[in-house]
C-alpha positions in Angstrom: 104.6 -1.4 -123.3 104.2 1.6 -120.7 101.5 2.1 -118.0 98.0 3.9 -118.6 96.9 6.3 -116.2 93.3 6.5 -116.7 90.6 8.3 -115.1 86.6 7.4 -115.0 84.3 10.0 -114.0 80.2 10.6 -112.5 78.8 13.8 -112.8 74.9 14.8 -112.7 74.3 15.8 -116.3 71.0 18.0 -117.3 68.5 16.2 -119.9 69.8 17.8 -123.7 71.7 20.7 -122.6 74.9 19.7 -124.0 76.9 23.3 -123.7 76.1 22.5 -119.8 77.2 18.7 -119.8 79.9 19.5 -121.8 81.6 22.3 -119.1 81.7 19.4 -116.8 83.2 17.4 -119.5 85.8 19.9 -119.3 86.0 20.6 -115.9 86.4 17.2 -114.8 88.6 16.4 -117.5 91.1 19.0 -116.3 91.3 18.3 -113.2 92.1 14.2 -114.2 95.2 15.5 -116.3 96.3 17.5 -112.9 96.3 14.3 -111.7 98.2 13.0 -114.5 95.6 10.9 -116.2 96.5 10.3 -120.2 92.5 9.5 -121.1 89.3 10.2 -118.9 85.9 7.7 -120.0 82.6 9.6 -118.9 79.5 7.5 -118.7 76.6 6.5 -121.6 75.1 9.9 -123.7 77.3 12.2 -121.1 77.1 14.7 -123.8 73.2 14.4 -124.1 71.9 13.0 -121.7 70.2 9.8 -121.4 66.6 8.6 -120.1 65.0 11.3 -121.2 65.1 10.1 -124.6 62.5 7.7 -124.2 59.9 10.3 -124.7 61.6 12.0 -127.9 60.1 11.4 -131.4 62.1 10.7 -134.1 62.2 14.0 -135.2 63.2 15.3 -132.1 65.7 12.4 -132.2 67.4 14.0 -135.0 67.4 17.7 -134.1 69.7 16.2 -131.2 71.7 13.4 -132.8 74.8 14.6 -134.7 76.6 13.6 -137.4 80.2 12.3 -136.6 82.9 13.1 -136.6 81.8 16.7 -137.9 79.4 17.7 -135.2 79.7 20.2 -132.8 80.2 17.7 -130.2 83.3 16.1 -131.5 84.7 19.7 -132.0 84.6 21.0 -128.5 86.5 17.6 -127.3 89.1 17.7 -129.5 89.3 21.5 -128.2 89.3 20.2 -124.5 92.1 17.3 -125.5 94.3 19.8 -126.9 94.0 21.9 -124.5 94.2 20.4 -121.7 96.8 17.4 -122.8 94.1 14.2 -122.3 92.2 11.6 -124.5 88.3 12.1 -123.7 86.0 9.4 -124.1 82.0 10.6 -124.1 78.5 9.9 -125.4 76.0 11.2 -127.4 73.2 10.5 -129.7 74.5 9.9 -133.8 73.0 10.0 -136.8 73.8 9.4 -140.3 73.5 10.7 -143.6 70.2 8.4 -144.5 68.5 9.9 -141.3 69.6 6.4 -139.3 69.8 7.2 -135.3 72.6 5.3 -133.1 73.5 5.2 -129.7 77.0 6.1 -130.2 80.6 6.7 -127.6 83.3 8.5 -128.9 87.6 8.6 -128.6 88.4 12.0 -129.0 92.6 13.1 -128.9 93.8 16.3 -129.5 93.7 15.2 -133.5 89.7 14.6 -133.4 87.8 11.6 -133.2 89.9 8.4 -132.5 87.3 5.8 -132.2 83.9 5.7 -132.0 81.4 2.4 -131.0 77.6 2.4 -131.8 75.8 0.7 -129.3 74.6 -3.4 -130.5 71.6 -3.4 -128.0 70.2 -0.2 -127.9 66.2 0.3 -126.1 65.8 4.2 -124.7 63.9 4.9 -127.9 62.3 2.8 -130.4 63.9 5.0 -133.3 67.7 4.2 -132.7 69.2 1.4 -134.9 71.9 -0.9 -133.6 75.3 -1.1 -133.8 76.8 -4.4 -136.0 80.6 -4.7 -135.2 82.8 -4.4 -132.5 85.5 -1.9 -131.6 89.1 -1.8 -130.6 91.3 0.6 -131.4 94.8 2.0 -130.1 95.3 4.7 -127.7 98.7 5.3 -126.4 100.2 2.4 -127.2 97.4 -0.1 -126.1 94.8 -1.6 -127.4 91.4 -0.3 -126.5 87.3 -1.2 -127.2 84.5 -0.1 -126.0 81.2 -1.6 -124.8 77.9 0.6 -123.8 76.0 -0.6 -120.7 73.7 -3.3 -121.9 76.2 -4.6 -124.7 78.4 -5.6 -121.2 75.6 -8.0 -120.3 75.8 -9.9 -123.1 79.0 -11.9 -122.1 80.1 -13.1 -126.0 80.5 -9.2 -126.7 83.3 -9.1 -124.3 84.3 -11.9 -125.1 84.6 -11.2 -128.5 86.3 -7.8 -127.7 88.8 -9.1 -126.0 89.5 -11.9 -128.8 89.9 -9.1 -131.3 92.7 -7.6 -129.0 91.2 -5.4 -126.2 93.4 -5.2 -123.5 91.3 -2.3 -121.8 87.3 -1.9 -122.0 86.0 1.1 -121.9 81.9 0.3 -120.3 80.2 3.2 -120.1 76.3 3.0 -118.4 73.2 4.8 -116.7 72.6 1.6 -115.3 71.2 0.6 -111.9 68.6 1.7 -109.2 65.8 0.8 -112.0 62.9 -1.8 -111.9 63.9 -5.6 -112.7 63.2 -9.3 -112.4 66.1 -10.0 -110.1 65.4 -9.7 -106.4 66.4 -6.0 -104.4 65.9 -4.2 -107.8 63.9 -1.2 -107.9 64.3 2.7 -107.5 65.9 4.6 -105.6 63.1 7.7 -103.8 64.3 10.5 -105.8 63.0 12.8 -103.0 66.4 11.8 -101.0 68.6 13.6 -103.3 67.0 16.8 -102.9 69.0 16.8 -99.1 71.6 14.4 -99.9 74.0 15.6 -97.0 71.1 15.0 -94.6 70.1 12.2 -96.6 73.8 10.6 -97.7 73.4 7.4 -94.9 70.5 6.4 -96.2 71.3 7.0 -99.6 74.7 5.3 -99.3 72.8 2.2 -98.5 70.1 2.5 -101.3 73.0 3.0 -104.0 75.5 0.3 -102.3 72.6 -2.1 -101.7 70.8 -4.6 -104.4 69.2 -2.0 -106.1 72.4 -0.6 -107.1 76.6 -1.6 -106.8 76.1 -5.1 -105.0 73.9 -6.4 -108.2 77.2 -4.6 -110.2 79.4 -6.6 -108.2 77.8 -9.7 -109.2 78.8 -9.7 -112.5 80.9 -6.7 -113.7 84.6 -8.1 -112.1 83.8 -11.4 -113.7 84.0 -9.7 -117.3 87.1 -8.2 -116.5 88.7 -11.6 -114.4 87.3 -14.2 -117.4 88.9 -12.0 -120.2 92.5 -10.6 -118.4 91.1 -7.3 -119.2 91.0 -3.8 -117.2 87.7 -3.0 -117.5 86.6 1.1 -116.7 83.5 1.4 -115.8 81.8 4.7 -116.2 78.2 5.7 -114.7 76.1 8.7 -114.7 75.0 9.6 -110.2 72.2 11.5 -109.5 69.1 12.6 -111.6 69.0 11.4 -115.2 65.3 12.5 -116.0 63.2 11.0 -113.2 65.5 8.8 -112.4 67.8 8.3 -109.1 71.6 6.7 -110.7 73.8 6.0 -108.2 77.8 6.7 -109.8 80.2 4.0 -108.4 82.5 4.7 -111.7 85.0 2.2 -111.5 88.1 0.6 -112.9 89.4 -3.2 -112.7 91.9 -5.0 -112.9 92.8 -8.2 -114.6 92.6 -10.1 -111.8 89.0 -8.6 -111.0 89.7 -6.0 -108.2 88.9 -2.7 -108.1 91.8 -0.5 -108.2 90.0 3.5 -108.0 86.3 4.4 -107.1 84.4 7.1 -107.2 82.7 7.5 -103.7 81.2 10.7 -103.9 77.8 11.6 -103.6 78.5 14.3 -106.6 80.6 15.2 -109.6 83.5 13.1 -109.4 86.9 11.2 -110.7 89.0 8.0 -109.7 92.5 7.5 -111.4 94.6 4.4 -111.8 97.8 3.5 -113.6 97.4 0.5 -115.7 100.3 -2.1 -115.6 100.1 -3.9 -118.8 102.2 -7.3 -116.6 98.8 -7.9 -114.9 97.3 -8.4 -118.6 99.6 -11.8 -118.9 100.0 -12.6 -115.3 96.0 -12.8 -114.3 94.3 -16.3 -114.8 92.1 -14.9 -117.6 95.3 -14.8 -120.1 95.9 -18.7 -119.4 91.8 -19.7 -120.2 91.7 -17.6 -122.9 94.8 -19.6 -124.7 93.3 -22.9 -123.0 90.0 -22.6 -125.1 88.9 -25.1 -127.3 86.5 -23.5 -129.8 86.1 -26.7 -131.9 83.6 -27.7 -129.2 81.1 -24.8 -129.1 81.6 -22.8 -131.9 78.3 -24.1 -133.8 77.1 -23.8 -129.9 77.5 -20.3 -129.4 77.0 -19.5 -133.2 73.2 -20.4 -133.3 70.6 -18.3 -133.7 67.6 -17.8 -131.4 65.2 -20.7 -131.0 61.7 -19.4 -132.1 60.4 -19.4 -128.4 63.4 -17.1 -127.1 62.8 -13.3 -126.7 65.3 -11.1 -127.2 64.1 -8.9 -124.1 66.1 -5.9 -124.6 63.7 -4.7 -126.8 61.2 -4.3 -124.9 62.6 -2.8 -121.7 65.8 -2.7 -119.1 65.4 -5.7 -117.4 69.1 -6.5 -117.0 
């Protein structure tokens, strides 16, 4: 199997103006096969944006969702792929023929759409329906699936990914700086982007701080280490509605280390070449073949105790 050169971008997208979030699609996306990247992975509802939904009715819901993989959307990608030689992985809002609304992230190639994963634990708006399997496809001669934000928390999802052959996870989010139960959450004071250069010490320590990548560090090279996956990690930075996001798009290794970053206080990409050794070498590969599943497979198989909430419904507390 060859290497992977992949690239993960942030950008600043602009609340339901696709045609504007889709030129930085582009742009970006060029300049990632300059740098000889095979596949780019842009963060969760790039295409749409993302908070902003939260306020949207059901019929406004549907005048933005599209139907896949004929909508517009899924058109100007495979444009962009074929263009510009790169697989592009983006999101959107989805709906189907029965009016049904999804969360939904896309594969696009120069052929169309390659893959596409509807979101299992979606909560922006009450009107979206979740997704009920799991996704892994191939993409240049790996095997790929993808996971959106939330669904990452949820550690049997990636575990079961991985199980059903993932060797690389694509995660995209709009994820952190947001109110939670864990200590050092909160928002980030939108008013410092407005002067970020001025601004970009403090702001470096809001976004790198427990409000933002430290509470990502906690957990998100564990999913990667535990399951001998590369995981690529893509987030939305700057102002998604009324909402401070702080970027830190990311890919890791097997073996749990971060091997590109975007650092930027702006539009950006990181690239890394994939070495498809480190899927067998890293310590995940042996506990995966080491598990004993006659133990806790009635365990992890039950269903939720009458007392236990399933609090995703009812807000972002991750």
């Amino acid at each position: 199997m060859d290497t992977l050169k992949i690239a993960t971008a942030q950008f600043e997208h602009k609340s339901g103006d696709k045609s504007y979030n889709l030129s930085i699609i582009k742009d970006l996306a060029g300049k990632a096969a300059g740098q000889g990247a095979q596949a780019i992975a842009f963060h969760e509802c790039s295409i749409t944006g993302y908070t902003f939904a939260r306020h949207l009715s059901r019929e406004q819901m549907l005048d933005l969702a599209e139907l896949l993989p004929d909508g517009p959307s899924i058109t100007a990608l495979t444009a962009y792929a074929r263009e510009l030689g790169i697989a592009i992985l983006a999101g959107l809002f989805e709906k189907d023929g029965e009016g049904n609304l999804f969360k939904a992230y896309v594969c696009v190639d120069k052929n169309g759409m390659v893959a596409r994963h509807r979101k299992l634990h979606p909560f922006i708006n009450s009107h979206l329906t979740p997704g009920n399997e799991y996704t892994v496809f191939d993409l240049l001669g790996w095997k790929c699936g993808i996971l959106i934000c939330y669904d990452n928390n949820i550690i049997e999802n990636v575990r079961a990914t991985a199980l059903l052959g993932a060797q690389v996870i694509f995660m995209p989010h709009v994820t952190m700086c947001t109110p939670s139960t864990r200590p050092g959450a909160g928002f980030v004071d939108p008013e410092l982007w407005k002067d970020k250069e001025a601004n970009r010490e403090q702001l470096r320590r809001e976004f790198d701080g427990l409000k933002g990548r430290s509470w990502l560090m906690k957990w998100l090279p564990a999913r990667a280490y535990d399951n001998a996956v590369y995981a690529v990690f893509s987030n939305a930075i700057g102002m998604d509605d009324d909402q401070l996001k702080n970027g830190c798009s990311m890919i890791i290794d097997p073996y749990g280390d971060i091997i590109a970053e975007c650092r930027e206080l702006g539009d950006a990409i990181a690239v890394a070449e994939l070495a498809p050794e480190a899927l067998t070498l890293a310590g995940g590969y042996r506990y995966l073949k080491a598990r004993r599943p006659d133990l806790y497979k009635d365990i992890i198989g039950q269903p939720h105790r009458s007392e236990q909430k399933v609090i995703w419904l009812t807000g972002d507390v991750r």
